[in-house]
C-alpha positions as CSV (number, residue, x, y, z in Angstrom):
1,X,19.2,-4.5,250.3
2,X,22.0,-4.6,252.8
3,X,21.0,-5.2,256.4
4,X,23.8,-3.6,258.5
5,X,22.5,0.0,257.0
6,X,19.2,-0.4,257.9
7,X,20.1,-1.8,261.3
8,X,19.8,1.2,263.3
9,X,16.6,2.7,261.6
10,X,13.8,3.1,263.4
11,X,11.0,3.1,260.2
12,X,11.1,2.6,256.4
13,X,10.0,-0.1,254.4
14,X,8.4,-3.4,255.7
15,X,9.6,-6.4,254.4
16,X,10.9,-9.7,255.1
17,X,14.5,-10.6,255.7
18,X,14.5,-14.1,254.4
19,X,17.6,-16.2,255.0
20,X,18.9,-15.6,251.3
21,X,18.8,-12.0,252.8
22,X,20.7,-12.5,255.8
23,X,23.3,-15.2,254.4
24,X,23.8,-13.0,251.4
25,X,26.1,-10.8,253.7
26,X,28.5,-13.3,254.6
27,X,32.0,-13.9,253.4
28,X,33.3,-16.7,252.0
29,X,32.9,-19.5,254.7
30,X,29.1,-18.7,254.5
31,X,29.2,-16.3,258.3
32,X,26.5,-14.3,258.8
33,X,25.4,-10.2,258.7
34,X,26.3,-9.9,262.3
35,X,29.7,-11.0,261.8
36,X,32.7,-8.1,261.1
37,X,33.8,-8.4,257.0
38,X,37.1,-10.5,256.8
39,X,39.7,-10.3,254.4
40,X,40.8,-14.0,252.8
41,X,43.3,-14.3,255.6
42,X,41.2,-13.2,258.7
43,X,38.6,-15.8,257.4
44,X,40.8,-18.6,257.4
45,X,42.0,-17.9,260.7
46,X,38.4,-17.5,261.9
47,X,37.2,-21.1,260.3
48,X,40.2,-22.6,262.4
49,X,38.9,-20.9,265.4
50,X,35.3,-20.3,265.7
51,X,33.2,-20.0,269.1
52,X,32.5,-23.0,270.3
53,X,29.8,-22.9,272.5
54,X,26.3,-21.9,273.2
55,X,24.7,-20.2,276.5
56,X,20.8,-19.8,276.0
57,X,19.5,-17.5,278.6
58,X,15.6,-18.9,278.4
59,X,12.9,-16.4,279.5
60,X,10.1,-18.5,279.9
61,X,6.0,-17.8,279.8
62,X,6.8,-15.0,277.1
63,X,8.5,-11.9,278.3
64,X,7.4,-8.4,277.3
65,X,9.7,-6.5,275.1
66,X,8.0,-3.3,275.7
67,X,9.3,-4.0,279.7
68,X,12.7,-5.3,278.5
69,X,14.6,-4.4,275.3
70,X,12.1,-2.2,273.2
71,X,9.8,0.3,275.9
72,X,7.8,2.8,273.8
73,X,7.2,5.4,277.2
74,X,5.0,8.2,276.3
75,X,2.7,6.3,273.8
76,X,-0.5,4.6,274.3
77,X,1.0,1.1,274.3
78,X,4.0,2.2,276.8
79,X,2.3,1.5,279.9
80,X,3.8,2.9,283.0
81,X,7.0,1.5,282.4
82,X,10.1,4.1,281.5
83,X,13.0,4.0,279.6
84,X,17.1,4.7,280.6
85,X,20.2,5.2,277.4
86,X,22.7,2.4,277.4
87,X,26.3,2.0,275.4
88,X,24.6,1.7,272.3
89,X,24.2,5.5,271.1
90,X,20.3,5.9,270.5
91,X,19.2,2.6,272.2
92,X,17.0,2.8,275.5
93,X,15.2,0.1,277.5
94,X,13.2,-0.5,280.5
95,X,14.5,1.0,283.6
96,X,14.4,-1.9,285.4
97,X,17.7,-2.7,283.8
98,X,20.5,-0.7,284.5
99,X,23.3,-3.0,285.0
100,X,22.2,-4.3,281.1
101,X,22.3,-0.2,280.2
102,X,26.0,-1.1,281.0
103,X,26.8,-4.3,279.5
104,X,24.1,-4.1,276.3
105,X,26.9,-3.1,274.0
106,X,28.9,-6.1,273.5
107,X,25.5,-7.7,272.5
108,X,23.2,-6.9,269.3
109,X,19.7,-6.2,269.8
110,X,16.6,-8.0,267.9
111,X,13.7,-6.1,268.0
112,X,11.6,-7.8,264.8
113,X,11.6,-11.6,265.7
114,X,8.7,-13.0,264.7
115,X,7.6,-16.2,265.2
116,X,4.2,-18.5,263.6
117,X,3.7,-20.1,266.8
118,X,1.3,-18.3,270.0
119,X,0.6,-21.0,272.1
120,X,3.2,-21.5,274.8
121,X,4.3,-25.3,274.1
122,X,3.9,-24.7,270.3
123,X,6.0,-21.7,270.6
124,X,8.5,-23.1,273.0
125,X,9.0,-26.0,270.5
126,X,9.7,-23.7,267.6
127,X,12.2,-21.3,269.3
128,X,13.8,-24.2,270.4
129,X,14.4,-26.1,267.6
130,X,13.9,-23.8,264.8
131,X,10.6,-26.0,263.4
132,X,7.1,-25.7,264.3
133,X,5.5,-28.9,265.8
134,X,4.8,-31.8,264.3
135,X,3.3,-35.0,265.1
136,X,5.2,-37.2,263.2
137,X,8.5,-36.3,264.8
138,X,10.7,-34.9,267.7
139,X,13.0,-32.1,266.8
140,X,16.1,-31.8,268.3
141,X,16.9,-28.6,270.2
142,X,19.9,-26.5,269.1
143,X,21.5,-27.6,271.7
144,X,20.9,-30.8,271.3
145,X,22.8,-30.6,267.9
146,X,26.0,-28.5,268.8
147,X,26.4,-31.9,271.1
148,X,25.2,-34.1,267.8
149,X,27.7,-32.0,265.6
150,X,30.5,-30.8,267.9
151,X,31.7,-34.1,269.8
152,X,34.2,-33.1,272.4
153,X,35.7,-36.5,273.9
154,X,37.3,-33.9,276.6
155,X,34.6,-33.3,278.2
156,X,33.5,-36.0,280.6
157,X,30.1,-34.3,281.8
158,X,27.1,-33.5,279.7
159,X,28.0,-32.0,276.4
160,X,23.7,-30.1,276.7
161,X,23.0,-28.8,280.4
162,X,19.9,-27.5,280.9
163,X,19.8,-25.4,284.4
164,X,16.3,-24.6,286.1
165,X,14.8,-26.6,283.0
166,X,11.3,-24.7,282.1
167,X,7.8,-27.1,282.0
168,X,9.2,-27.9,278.2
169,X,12.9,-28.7,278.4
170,X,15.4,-29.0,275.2
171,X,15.1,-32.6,273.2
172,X,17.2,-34.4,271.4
173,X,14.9,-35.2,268.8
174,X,15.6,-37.7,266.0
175,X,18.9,-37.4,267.1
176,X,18.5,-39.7,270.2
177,X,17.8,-39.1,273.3
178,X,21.5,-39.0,274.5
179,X,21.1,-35.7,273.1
180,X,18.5,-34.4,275.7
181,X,19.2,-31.7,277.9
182,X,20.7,-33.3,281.2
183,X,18.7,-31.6,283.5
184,X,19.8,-30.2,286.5
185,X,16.7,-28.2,289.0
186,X,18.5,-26.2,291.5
187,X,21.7,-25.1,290.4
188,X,22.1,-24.0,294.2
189,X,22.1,-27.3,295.9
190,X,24.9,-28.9,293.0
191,X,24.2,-32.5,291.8
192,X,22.4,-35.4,293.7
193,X,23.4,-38.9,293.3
194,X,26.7,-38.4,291.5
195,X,29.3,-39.8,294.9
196,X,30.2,-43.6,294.4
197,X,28.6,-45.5,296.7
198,X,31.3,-48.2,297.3
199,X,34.9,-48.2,297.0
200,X,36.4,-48.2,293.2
201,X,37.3,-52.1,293.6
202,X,33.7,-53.0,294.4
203,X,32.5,-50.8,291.2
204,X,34.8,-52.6,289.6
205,X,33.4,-55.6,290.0
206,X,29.9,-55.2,289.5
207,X,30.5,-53.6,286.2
208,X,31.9,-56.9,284.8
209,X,29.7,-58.5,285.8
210,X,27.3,-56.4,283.9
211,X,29.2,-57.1,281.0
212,X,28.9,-60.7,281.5
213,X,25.5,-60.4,282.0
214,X,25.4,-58.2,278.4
215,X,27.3,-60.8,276.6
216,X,24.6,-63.8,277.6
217,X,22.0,-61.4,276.3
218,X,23.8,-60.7,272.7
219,X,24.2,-64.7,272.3
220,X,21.8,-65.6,269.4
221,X,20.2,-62.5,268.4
222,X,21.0,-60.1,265.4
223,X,23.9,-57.5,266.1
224,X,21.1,-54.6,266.0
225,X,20.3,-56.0,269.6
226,X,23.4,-54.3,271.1
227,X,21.3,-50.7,270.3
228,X,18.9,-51.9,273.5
229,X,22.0,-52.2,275.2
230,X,23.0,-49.7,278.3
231,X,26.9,-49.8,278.1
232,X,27.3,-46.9,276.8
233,X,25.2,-45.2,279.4
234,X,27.1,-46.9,282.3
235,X,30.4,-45.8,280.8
236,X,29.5,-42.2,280.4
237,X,27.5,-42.1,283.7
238,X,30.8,-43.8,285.9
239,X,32.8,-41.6,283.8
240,X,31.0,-38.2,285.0
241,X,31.1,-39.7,288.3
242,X,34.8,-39.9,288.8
243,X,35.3,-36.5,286.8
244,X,36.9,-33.4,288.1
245,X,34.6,-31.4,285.8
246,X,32.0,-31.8,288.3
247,X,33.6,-29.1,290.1
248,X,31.4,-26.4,287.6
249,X,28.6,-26.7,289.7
250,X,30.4,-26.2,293.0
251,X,29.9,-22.4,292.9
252,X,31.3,-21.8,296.8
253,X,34.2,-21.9,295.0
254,X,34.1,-18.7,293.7
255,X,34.6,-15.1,295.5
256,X,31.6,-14.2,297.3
257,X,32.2,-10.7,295.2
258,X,31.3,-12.8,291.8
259,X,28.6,-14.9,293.5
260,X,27.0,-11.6,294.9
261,X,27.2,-9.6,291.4
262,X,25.1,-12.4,289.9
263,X,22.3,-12.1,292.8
264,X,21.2,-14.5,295.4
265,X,18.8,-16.0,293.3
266,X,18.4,-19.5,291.9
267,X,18.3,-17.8,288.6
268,X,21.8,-16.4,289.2
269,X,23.6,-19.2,290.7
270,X,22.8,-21.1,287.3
271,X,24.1,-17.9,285.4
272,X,27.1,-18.5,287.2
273,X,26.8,-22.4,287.0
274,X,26.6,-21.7,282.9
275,X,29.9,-19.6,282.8
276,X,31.4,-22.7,285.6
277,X,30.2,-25.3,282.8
278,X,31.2,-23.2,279.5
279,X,35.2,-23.2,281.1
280,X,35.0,-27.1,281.1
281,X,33.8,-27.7,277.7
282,X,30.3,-27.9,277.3
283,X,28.8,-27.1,273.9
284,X,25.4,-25.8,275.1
285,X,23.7,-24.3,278.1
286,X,20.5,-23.1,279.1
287,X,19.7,-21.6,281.5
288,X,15.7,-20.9,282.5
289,X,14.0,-17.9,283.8
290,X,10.2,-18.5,284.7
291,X,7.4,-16.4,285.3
292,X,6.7,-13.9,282.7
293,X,3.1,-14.8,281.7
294,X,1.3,-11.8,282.7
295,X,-2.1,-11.7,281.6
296,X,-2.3,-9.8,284.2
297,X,-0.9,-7.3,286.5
298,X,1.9,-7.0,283.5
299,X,3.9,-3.9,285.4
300,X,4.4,-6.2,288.5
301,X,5.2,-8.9,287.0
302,X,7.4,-8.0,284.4
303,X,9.2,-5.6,286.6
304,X,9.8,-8.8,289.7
305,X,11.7,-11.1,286.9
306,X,14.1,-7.7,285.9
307,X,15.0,-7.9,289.5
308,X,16.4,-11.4,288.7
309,X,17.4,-11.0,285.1
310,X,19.0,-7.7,285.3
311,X,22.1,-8.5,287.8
312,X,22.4,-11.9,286.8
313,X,22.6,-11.7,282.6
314,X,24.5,-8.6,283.5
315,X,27.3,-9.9,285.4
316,X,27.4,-13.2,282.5
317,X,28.3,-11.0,280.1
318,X,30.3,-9.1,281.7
319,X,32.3,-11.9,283.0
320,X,32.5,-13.8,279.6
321,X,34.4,-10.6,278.0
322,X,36.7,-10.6,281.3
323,X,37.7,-14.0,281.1
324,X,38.2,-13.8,278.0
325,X,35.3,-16.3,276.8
326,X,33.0,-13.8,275.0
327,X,34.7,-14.3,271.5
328,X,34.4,-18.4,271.8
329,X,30.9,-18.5,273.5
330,X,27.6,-17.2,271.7
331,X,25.0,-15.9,274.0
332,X,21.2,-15.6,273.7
333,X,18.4,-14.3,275.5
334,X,15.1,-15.3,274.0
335,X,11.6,-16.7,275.1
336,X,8.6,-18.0,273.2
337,X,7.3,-14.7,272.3
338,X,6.8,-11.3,273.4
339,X,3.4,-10.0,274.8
340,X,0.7,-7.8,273.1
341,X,1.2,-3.8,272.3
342,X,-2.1,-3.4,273.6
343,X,-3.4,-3.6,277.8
344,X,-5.8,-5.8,278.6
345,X,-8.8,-5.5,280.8
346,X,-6.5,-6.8,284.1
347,X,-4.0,-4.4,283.6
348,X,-2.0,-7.6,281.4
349,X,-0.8,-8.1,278.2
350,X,-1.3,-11.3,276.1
351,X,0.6,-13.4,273.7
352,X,2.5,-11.8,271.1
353,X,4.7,-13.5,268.5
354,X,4.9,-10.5,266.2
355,X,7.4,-8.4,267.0
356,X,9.0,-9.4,269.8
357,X,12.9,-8.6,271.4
358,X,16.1,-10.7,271.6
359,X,19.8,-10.8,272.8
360,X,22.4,-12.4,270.5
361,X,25.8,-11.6,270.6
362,X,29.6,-13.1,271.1
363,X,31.5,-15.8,269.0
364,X,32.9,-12.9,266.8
365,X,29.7,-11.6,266.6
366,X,29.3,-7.8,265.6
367,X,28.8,-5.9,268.9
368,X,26.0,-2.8,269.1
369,X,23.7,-3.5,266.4
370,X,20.0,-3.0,267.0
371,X,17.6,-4.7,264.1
372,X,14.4,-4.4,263.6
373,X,12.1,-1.9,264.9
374,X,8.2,-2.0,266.3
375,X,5.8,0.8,265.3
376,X,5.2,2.9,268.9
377,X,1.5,2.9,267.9
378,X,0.9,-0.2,268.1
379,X,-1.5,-0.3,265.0
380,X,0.8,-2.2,262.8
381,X,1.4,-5.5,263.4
382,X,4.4,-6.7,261.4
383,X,7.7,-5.1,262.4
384,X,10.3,-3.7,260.5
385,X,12.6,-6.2,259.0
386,X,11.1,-9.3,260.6
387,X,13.1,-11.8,261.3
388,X,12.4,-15.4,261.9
389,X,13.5,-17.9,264.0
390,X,15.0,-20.3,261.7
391,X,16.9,-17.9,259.9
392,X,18.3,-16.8,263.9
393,X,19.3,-20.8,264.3
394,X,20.9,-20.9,260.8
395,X,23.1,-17.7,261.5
396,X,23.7,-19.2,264.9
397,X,24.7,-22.9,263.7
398,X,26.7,-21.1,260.6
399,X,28.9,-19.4,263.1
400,X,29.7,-22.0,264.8
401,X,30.6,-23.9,262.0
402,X,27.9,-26.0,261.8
403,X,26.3,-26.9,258.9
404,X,22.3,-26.1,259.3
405,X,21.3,-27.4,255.8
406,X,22.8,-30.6,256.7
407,X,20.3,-33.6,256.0
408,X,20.3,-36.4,259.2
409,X,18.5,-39.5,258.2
410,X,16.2,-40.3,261.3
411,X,15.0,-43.6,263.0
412,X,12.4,-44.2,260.5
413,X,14.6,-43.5,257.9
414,X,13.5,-39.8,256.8
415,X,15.9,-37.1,255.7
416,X,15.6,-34.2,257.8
417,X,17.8,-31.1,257.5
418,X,19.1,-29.8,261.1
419,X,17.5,-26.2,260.6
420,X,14.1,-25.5,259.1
């Protein structure tokens, strides 16, 4: 059964879409549903230029769909929360969003994610790496391996930025820790620590004289040794020092128009930081939004983080398909889960990783779709056409040309493949 049929349907049949399912619509070069069907020519033009980065807009705590992208007002499981039309004919969500009622149409709506995971560090572990936890290994973050897989010797900053990192940031896993997420806290103060201290001369100096100090070490001991060595560090660290690339992050650059349409928030400024970054190269992004565990007072809560989320993802996207960055970039907004159909005692709703809502959309991505669809009762669990996170990050990675089945042999010497 095709997907892109039953994309816009509201009920029918519930069943899984495996992966087999979703990669079965692809062309050729193995792209996913979401992307437009090529003819033999259009897809060799789109393997030679596919999107090339990755902005991950992470709502953090678990954000309610039924307060963002999938409201049910009217129904016992609505709340008080109501719902406005966007550009997608049919689609509504939360009125707390009306600059997203204007922008949700270049992006594709996910209403059936479902995930295995309900605890917060569990679940932020498998949405971002694709794998549940487990203690005989670190993951790497799909961020982490667009830097692994998409080298870009260009780019003298971070290849994996992480703004406003959340309590559990991205790893890089089995892929090494040069992989991590360089983490940056407050987009809105820049970078600490990054102005040479002394003149170029005098830097000059001391770092041969590290490297004399790193050749006495190597004397006598097996060439393995030279893995405990920092060099390479030093290099890229002095390198990122001296770059002009650090200029992303200096965001009084820009008209006080486009710092304004984001929102005075810290939130914002790294929205704006992420498109800054994304112009200089960097493969992947993220860019954290806390504070949507709302066991209680749900309606306040959820509706205080809109106030941030709405201008600010808003004025991305819309900046992205100005600029002309839209059709290289692939965007998504996602958080460990969603929260429950049903209202809790304290006016909250708990943990909910059946059924909950996502962004995706960009890198010649299909624009408009909406997938999925919760039952407005609330008395069945499982969505329609569920969708899992792995089979997300394997579209994802397959679109930008990266091979998710790929096998990486770790430290230990265990074949892992990059996507579960």
């Amino acid at each position: 059964m095709s997907l892109l049929p039953a994309a816009h349907q509201v009920s029918g049949n519930r069943r899984s879409v495996s992966r087999r399912d979703v990669l079965s619509l692809a062309s050729s070069l193995g792209l996913s549903f979401l992307l437009p069907a090529l003819g033999p020519t259009q897809a060799r033009a789109r393997g030679e230029e596919r999107p090339r980065s990755l902005i991950t807009v992470w709502l953090a705590g678990g954000p309610s769909q039924l307060e963002t992208w999938d409201p049910h007002p009217g129904t016992t499981i609505g709340g008080d929360t109501g719902a406005i039309d966007t550009r997608i004919e049919g689609l509504r969500i939360a009125d707390w969003y009306p600059r997203m009622a204007e922008e949700i149409h270049h992006l594709n709506v996910i209403r059936s994610m479902v995930s295995k995971e309900g605890d917060h560090e569990r679940g932020t572990y498998l949405v971002k790496t694709g794998y549940r936890p487990d203690p005989t290994l670190v993951h790497p973050s799909v961020g982490a391996i667009l830097a692994h897989q998409l080298p870009n010797s260009k780019v003298q900053i971070p290849l994996h930025i992480s703004l406003l990192p959340s309590q559990w940031p991205a790893r890089g896993g089995f892929l090494g820790d040069q992989f991590d997420a360089f983490k940056v806290f407050d987009p809105q103060s820049g970078l600490a620590n990054v102005t040479r201290r002394v003149e170029d001369p005098r830097q000059d100096r001391r770092t041969r004289g590290l490297e004399v100090v790193e050749q006495a070490f190597r004397r006598g001991r097996r060439p393995q040794s030279d893995a405990t060595l920092h060099q390479d560090t030093v290099r890229r660290a002095l390198d990122m020092m001296g770059s002009e690339q650090l200029s992303a992050f200096q965001v009084e650059r820009e008209p006080e128009a486009v710092r304004a349409a984001y929102g005075r928030t810290a939130f914002g400024t790294g929205c704006l930081v992420a498109r800054r970054l994304l112009e200089e190269g960097v493969r992947a992004i993220e860019v954290s939004l806390d504070g949507f565990d709302s066991h209680a007072n749900n309606h306040e809560i959820q509706k205080a983080r809109a106030q941030s989320l709405d201008p600010a993802l808003a004025a991305l996207v819309h900046d992205l398909v100005e600029r002309d960055l839209f059709d290289s970039t692939i965007l998504l907004c996602i958080g460990e889960f969603g929260r429950t159909p049903s209202i809790n005692g304290l006016a909250g709703r708990d943990h909910w990783p059946t059924g909950f809502s996502c962004l995706v959309g960009g890198g010649g991505l299909q624009r408009g779709l909406v997938i999925g669809a919760t039952d407005p009762t609330g008395e069945r669990k499982e969505p329609a056409d569920p969708i899992e996170v792995p089979d997300l990050y394997a579209t994802i990675l397959e679109s930008l040309g990266v091979d998710y089945a790929r096998e990486v042999i770790t430290p230990v010497g265990r074949p892992m493949a990059l996507c579960a």
